[in-house]
C-alpha positions as CSV (number, residue, x, y, z in Angstrom):
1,X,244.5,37.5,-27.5
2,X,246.3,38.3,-30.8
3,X,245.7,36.5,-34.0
4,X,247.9,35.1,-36.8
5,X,247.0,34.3,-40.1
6,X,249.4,31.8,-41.9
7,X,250.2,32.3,-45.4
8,X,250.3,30.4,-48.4
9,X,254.3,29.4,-47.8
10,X,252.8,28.7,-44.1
11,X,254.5,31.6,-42.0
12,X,253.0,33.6,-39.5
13,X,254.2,37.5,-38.6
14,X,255.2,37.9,-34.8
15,X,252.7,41.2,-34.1
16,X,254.4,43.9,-33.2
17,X,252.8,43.8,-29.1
18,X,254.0,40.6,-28.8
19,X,257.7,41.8,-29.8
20,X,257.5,44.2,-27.5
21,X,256.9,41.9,-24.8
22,X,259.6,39.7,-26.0
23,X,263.3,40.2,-26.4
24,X,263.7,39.2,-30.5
25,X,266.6,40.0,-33.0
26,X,266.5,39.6,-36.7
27,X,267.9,36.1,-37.1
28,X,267.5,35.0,-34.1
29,X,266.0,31.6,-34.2
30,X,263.3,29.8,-32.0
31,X,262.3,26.6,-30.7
32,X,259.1,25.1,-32.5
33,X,257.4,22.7,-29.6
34,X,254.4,21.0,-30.1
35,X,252.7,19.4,-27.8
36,X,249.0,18.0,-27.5
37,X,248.3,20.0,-31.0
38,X,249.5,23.5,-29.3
39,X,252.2,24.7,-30.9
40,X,254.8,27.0,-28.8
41,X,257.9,28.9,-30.1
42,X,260.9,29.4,-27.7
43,X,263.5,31.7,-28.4
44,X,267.1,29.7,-28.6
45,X,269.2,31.0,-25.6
46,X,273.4,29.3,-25.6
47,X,273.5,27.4,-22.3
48,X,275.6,30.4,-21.2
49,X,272.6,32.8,-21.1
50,X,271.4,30.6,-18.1
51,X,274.6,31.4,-16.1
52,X,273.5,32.5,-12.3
53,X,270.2,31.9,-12.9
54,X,269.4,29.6,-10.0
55,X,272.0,31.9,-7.8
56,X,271.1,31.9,-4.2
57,X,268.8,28.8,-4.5
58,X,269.6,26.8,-1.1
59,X,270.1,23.3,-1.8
60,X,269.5,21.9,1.7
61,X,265.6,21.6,0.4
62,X,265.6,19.4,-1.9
63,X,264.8,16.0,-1.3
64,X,266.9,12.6,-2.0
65,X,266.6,10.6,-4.7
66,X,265.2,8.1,-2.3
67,X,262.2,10.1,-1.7
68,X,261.1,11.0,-5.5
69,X,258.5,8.5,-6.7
C-alpha cells in the first residue's frame, strides 16, 4: 500500500506506481468522493468515453420493475 503525505497547502502527489497503473494527463481533473470518511478520486471521463461499453449485454435478463424491491 502506498503512502501520501499532505502538505501544508493540503495536496497530496499521485506516486509515480500508481500513475502507471492509471491512465492520467496533466490537467486532467478528477472526482473527489467521500464517503464514510474514505476519500476516493475518480478520473472525469465525457459521457462519450462510456460509448459501447455495455455492448453485447443481453437485455432479456434483467428483471421488471415489478420485481425490484
Amino acid at each position: 500500500m502506498t503512502q501520501v503525505t499532505v502538505s501544508s497547502k493540503y495536496q497530496v502527489v499521485i506516486p509515480r506506481e500508481v500513475r502507471r497503473q492509471v491512465p492520467l494527463k496533466m490537467g486532467q481533473r478528477l472526482l473527489v468522493v467521500v464517503k464514510e470518511g474514505v476519500i476516493t478520486l475518480l478520473p472525469d471521463r465525457p459521457i462519450g468515453a462510456f460509448r459501447g461499453f455495455l455492448k453485447g449485454m443481453k437485455a432479456g435478463a434483467l428483471r421488471e420493475k415489478k420485481d425490484r424491491l
